[in-house]
C-alpha positions as CSV (number, residue, x, y, z in Angstrom):
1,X,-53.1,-31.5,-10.8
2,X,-49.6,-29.9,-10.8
3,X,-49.7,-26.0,-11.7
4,X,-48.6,-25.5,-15.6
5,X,-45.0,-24.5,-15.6
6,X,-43.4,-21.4,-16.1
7,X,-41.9,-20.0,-19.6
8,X,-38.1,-19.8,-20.2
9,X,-39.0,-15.9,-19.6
10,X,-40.3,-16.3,-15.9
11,X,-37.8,-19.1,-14.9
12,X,-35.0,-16.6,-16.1
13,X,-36.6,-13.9,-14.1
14,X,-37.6,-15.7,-11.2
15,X,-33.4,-16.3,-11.1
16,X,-32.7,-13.4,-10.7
17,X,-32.9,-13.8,-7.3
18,X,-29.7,-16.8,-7.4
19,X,-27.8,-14.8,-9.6
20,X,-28.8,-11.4,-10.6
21,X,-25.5,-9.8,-11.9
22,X,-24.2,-12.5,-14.5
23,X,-24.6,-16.1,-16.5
24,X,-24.1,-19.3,-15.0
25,X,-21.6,-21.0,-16.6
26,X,-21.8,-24.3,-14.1
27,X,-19.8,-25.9,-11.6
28,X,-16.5,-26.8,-10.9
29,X,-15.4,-29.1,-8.4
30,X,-18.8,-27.9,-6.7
31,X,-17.7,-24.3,-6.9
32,X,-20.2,-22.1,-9.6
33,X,-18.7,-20.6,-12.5
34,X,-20.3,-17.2,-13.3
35,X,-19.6,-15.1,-15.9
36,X,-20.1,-11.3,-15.3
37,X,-21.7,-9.5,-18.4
38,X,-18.4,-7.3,-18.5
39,X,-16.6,-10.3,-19.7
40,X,-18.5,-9.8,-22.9
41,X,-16.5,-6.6,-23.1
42,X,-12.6,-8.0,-23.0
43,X,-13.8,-11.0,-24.6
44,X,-14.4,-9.3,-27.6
45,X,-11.6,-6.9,-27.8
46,X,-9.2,-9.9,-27.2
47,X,-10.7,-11.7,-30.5
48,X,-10.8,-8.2,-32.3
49,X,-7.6,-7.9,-31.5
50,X,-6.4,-11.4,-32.7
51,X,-8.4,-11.0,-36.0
52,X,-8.0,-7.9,-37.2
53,X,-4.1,-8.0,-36.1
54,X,-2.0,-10.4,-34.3
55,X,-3.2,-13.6,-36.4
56,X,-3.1,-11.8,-39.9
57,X,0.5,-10.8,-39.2
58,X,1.6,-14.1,-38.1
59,X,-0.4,-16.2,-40.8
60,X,-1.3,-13.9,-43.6
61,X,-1.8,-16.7,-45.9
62,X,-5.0,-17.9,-43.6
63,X,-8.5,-17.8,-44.5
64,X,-10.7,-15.2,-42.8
65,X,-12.8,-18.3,-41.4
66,X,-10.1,-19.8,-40.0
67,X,-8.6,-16.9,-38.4
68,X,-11.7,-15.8,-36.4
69,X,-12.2,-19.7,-35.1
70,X,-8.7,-19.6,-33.9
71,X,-9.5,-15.8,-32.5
72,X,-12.4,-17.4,-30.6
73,X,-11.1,-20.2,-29.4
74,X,-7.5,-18.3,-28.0
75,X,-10.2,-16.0,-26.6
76,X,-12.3,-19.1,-24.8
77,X,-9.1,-20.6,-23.4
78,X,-7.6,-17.8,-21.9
79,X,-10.7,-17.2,-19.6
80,X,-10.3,-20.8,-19.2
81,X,-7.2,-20.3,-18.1
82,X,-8.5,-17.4,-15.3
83,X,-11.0,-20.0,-14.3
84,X,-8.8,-22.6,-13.3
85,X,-6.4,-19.3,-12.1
86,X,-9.6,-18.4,-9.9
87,X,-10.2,-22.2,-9.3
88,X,-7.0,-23.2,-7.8
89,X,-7.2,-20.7,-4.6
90,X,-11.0,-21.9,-4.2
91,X,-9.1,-25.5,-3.9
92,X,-6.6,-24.3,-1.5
93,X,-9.1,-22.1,0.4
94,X,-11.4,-25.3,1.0
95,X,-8.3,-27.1,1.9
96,X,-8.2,-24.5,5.2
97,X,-12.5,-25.2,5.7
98,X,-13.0,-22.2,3.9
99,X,-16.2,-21.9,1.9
100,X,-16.0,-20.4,-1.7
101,X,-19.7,-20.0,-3.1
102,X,-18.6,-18.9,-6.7
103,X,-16.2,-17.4,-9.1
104,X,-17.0,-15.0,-11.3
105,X,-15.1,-14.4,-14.7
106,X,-15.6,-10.3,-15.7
107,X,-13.7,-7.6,-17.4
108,X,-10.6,-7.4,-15.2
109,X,-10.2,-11.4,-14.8
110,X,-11.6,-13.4,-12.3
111,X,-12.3,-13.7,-8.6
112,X,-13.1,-16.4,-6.4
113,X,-16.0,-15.7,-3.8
114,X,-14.8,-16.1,-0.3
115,X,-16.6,-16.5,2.6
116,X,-14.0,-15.4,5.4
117,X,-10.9,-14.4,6.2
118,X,-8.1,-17.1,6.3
119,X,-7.3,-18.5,9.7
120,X,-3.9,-17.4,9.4
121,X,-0.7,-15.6,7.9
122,X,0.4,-19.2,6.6
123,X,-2.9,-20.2,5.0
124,X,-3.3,-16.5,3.7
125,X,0.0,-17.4,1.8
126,X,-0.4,-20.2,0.3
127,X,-4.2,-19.3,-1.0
128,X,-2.9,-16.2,-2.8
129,X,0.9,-17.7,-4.0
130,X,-1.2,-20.7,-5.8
131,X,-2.8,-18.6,-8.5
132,X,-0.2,-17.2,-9.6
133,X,1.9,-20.3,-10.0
134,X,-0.8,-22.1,-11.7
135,X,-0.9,-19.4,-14.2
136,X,2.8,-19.6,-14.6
137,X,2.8,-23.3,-15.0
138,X,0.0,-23.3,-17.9
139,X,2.3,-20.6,-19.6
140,X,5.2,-22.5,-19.8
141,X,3.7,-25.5,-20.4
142,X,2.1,-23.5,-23.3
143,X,4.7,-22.3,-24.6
144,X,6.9,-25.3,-24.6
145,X,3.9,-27.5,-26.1
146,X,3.7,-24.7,-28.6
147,X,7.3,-24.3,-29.6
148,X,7.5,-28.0,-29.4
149,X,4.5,-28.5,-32.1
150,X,6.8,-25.7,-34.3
151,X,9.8,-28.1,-34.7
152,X,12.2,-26.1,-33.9
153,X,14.2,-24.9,-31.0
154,X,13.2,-21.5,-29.3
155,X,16.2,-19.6,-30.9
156,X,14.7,-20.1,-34.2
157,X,11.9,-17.4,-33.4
158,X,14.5,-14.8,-32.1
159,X,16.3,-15.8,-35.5
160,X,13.6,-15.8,-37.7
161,X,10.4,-14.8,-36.0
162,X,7.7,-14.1,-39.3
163,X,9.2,-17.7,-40.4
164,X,8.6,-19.0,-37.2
165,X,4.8,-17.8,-36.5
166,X,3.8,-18.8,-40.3
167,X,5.4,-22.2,-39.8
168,X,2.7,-22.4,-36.8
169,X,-0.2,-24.6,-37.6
170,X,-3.7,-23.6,-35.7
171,X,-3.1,-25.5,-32.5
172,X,0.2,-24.5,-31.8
173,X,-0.8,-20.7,-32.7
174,X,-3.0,-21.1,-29.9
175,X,-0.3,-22.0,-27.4
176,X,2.2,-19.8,-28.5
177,X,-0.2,-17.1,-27.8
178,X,-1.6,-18.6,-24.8
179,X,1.9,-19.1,-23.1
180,X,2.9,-16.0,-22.7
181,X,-0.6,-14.4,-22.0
182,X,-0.6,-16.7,-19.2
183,X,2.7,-15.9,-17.9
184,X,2.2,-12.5,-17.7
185,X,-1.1,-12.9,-16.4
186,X,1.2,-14.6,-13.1
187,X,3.9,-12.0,-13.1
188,X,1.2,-9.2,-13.3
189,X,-0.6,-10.7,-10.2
190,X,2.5,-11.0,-8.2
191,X,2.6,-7.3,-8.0
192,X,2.1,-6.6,-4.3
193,X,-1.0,-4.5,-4.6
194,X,-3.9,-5.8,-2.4
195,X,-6.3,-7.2,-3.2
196,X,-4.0,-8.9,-6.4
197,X,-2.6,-12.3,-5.1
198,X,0.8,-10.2,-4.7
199,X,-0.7,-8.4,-2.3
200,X,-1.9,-10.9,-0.3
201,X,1.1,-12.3,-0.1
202,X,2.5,-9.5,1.0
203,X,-0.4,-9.2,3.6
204,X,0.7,-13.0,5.1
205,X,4.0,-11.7,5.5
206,X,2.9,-8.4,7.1
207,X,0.1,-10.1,9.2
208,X,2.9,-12.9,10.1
209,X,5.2,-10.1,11.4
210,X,2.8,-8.3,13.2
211,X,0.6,-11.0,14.7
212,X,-2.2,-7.9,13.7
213,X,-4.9,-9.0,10.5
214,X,-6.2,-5.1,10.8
215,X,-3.0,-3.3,10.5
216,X,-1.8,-5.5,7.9
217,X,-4.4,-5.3,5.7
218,X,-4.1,-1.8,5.9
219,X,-0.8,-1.5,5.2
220,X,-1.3,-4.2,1.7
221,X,-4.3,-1.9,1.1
222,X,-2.3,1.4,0.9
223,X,0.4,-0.4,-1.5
224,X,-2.9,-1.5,-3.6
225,X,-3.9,2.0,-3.8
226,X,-0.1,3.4,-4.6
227,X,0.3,0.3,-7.4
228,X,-3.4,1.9,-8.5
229,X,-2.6,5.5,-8.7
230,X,0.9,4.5,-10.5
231,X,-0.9,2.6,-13.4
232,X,-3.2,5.3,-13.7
233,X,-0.4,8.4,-13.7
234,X,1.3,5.7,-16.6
235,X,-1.8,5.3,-18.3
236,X,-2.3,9.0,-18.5
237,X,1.2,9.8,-19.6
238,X,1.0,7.2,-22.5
239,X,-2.2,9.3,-23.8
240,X,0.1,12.0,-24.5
241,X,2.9,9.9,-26.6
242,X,5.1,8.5,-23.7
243,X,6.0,5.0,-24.9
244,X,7.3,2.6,-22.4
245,X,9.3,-0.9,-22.2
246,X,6.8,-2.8,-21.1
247,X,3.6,-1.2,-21.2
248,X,3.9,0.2,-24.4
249,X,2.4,3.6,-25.5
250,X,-0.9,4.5,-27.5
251,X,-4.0,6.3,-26.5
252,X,-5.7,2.4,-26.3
253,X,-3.3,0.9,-23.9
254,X,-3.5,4.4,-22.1
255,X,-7.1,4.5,-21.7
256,X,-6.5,0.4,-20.7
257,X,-4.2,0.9,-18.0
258,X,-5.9,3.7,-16.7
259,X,-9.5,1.9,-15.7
260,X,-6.8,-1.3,-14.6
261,X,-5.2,1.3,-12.1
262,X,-8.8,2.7,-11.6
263,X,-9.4,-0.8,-10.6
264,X,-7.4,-2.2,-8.5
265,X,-7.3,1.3,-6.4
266,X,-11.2,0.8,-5.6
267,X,-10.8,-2.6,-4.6
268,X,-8.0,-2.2,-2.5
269,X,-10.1,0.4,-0.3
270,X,-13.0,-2.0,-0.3
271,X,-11.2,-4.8,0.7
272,X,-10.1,-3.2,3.9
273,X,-13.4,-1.8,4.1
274,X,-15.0,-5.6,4.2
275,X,-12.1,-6.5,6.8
276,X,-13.7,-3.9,9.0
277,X,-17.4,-4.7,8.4
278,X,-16.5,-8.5,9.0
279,X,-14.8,-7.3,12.3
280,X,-17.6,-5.2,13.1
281,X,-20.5,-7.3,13.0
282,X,-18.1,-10.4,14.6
283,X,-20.7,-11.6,17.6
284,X,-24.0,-10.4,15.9
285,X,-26.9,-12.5,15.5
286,X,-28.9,-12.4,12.7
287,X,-31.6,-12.4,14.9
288,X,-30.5,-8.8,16.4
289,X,-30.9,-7.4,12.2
290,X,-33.6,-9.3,10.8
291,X,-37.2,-7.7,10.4
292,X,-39.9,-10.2,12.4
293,X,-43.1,-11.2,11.2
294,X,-43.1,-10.6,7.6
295,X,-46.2,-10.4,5.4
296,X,-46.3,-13.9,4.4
297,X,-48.4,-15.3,1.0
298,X,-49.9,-18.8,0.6
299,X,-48.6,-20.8,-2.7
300,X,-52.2,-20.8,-4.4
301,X,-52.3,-16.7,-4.3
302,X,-53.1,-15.4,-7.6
303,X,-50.3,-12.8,-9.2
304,X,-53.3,-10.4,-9.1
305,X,-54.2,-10.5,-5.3
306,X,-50.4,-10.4,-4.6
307,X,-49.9,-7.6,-6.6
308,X,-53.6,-5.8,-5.1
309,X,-53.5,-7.1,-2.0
310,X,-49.9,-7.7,-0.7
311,X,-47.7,-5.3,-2.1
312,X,-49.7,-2.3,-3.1
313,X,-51.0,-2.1,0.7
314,X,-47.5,-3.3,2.4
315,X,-44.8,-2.2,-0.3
316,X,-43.2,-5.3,0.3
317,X,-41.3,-6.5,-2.9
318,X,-40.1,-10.1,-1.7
319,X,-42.9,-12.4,0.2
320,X,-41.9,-15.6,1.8
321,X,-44.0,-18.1,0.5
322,X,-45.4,-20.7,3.1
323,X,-48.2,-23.9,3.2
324,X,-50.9,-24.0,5.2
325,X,-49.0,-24.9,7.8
326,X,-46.5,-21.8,8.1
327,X,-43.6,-24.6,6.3
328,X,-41.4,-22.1,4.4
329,X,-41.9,-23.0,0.5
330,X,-40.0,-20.7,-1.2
331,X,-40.2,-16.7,-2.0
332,X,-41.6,-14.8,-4.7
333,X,-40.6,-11.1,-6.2
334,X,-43.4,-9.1,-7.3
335,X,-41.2,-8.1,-10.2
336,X,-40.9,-11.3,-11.8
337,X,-45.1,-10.3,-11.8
338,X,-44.3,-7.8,-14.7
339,X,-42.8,-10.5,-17.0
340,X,-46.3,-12.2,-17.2
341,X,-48.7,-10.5,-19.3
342,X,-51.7,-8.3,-17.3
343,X,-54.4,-10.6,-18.5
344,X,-52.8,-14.2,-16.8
345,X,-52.5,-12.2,-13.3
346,X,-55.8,-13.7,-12.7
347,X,-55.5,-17.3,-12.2
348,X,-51.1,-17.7,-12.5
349,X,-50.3,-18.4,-8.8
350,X,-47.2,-17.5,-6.8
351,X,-45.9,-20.7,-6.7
352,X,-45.3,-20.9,-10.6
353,X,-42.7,-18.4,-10.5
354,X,-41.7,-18.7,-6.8
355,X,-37.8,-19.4,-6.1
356,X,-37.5,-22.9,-4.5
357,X,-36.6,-22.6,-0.8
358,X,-33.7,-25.0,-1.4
359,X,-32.3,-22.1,-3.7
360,X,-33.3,-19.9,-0.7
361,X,-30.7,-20.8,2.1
362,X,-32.7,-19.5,4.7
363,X,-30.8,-18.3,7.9
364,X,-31.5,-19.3,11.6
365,X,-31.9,-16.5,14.2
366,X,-28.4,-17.3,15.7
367,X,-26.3,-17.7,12.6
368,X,-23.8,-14.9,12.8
369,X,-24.7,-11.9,11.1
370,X,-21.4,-12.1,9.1
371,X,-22.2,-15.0,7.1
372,X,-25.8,-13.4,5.6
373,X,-23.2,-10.9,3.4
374,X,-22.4,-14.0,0.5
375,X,-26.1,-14.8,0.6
376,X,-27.0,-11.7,0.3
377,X,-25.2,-11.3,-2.7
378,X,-27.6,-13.9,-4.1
379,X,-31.0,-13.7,-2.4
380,X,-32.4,-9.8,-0.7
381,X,-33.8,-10.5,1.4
382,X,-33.0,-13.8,3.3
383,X,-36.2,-16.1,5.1
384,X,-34.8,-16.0,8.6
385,X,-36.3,-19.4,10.1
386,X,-37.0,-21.9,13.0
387,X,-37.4,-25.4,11.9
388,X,-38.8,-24.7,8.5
389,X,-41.2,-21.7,10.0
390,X,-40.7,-18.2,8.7
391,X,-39.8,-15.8,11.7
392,X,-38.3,-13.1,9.9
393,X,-36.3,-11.9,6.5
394,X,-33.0,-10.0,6.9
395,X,-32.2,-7.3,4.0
396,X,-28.6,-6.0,2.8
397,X,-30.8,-2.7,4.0
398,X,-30.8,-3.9,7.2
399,X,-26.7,-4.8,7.9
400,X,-26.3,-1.4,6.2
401,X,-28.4,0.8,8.8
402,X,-26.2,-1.1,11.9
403,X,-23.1,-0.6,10.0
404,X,-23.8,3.0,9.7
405,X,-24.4,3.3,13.5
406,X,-21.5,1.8,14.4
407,X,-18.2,3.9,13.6
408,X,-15.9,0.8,14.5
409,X,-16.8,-0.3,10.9
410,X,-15.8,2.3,9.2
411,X,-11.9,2.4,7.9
412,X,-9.2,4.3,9.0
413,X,-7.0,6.5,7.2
């Protein structure tokens, strides 16, 4: 008899485990589309600030019904946009064998999961130079489309623009916002600010020059932090009345450009930061990290006995889940446990809520240590195995504690 299956509730905790920091939106050309919560955040400003001001300005003869559709929709298709932004340097990265496991849509934009560094300065350029040409090309296709649907030539707008933008019907409202967006969205990332595709541009050249990966990720990663602290001392200065040409003024855009800068000055110090963890664990197994001999549980445990019996006597929080045999099943988190009520703990069984092993990607013990940091992302800890028989788990815990040993990883100033 096959055990009943579990509710929408335990399936969405039990996922937790694949994906545990936003909502799968599907794949793409087999990469998966994820959209961080924080999206929820720019998503909404961007059809507040289409509703409330750009589209009554434009079309002030519009119903209120249509003007939030068109909000929503101009809001859908510009992440659409940043998707296929995101999705055309996943293309051009598999194009140079390099794995991208997902791209993940979120406040700031998007950004494309990958695995390793580029093989070299030439393939480094032409990953990062794609996105923002792609982005260019759907903004002036936009915007010709858009103008094109107007009837009229461009100079009309200059001319005439409230005639122009009421003379707009829905679809081409949506591309003659779109276009633009889009365009600056290109320009914007061709600053050379690592990590933005500008600066890893500028990182190909730099690397190409100096035949050194290190040094010139250090060097895009210092004019990632200056492009950061200069948005920043912008944003700041616009909170007290300074207006300028192309930012603008206001405390909103301010406060706006301010977390940008705040932004992209992080992730330019992290990103050199990963360049040295990478090099520092190059040549590590995982079997040199992983913890051996795990408390394993068998797929007919009751949630009661793993709770009694498992966790509060090991502390263990994630138990590979094996046959009778030792055959790796799947794993199970005792926290998905406290999504079932107290009274089922009885006779549910760890295999209802278990994650699949096949969602697992369990690690052998010579893999590189390197490539457990994307599946860790995912799944903490990782079944290390031999053949389909549990040997050990590595935990982000554990590549932590050897990084913190070894000073090689850490960055220089």
């Amino acid at each position: 008899m096959p055990p009943p299956q579990p509710s929408p509730r335990e399936r969405d905790a039990a996922g937790e485990l694949a994906d545990d920091r936003g909502f799968p939106l599907g794949r793409v050309a087999g990469v998966r589309l994820v959209a961080d919560w924080s999206l929820l955040v720019i998503f909404g400003l961007i059809v507040l600030n289409l509703g409330i001001g750009v589209l009554p300005s434009w079309h002030p003869g519009w119903s209120a019904p249509l003007t939030w559709a068109v909000a929503v929709l101009a809001a859908i298709l510009f992440f659409g946009s940043v998707a296929v932004h995101e999705l055309s340097h996943a293309l051009v990265a598999r194009r140079y064998d390099i794995p991208v496991r997902r791209i993940t849509l979120f406040v700031f934009g998007g950004m494309a999961q990958i695995e390793r560094e580029p093989p070299s300065p030439r393939a480094e350029l032409w990953m990062a130079i794609v996105g923002p040409i792609t982005s260019l090309v759907i903004g002036f296709a936009a915007t010709f489309l858009g103008v094109l649907l107007a009837g009229g030539p461009a100079d009309t707008a200059a001319a005439d623009p409230s005639g122009f933008f009421r003379a707009l019907g829905p679809f081409a409202t949506l591309l003659v916002w779109l276009g633009p967006i889009n365009i600056m969205l290109g320009v914007f990332n061709l600053v050379p600010g690592f990590p933005l595709d500008g600066g890893r541009v500028l990182r190909a050249i730099l690397w190409g020059a100096t035949g050194d990966l290190r040094r010139a990720t250090r060097w895009a990663s210092w004019a990632g932090q200056a492009v950061g602290w200069t948005l920043m001392a912008i944003g700041v200065t616009m909170l007290f009345g300074v207006w300028y040409p192309f930012f603008g003024g206001g405390p909103v855009s301010g406060l706006w450009l301010i977390l940008i800068g705040w932004f992209l000055n992080n992730a330019a110090r992290a990103s050199y930061t990963q360049l040295m963890v990478r090099e520092a664990l190059e040549g590590i197994a995982v079997e040199e990290l992983m913890r051996a001999d795990p408390v394993v549980v068998p797929p007919d445990l009751t949630l009661d006995e793993l709770i009694r019996d498992r966790y509060l006597h090991t502390g263990q929080r994630e138990f590979p889940v094996v046959d009778h045999g030792g055959h790796l099943l799947g794993q199970v988190n005792v926290g998905v446990a406290r999504t079932i009520a107290r009274e089922q703990w009885g006779h549910r069984t760890v295999v209802e809520i278990m994650t699949p092993a096949a969602q697992l990607h369990p690690m052998r013990p010579g893999d590189p240590a390197i490539s457990a940091m994307p599946l860790l992302a995912e799944h903490d800890p990782i079944p290390v195995v031999a053949g389909d028989h549990v040997l050990g788990v590595i935990h982000s815990q554990d590549l932590m504690r050897w990084l913190a040993v070894h000073p090689e990883a850490q960055p220089r100033a």
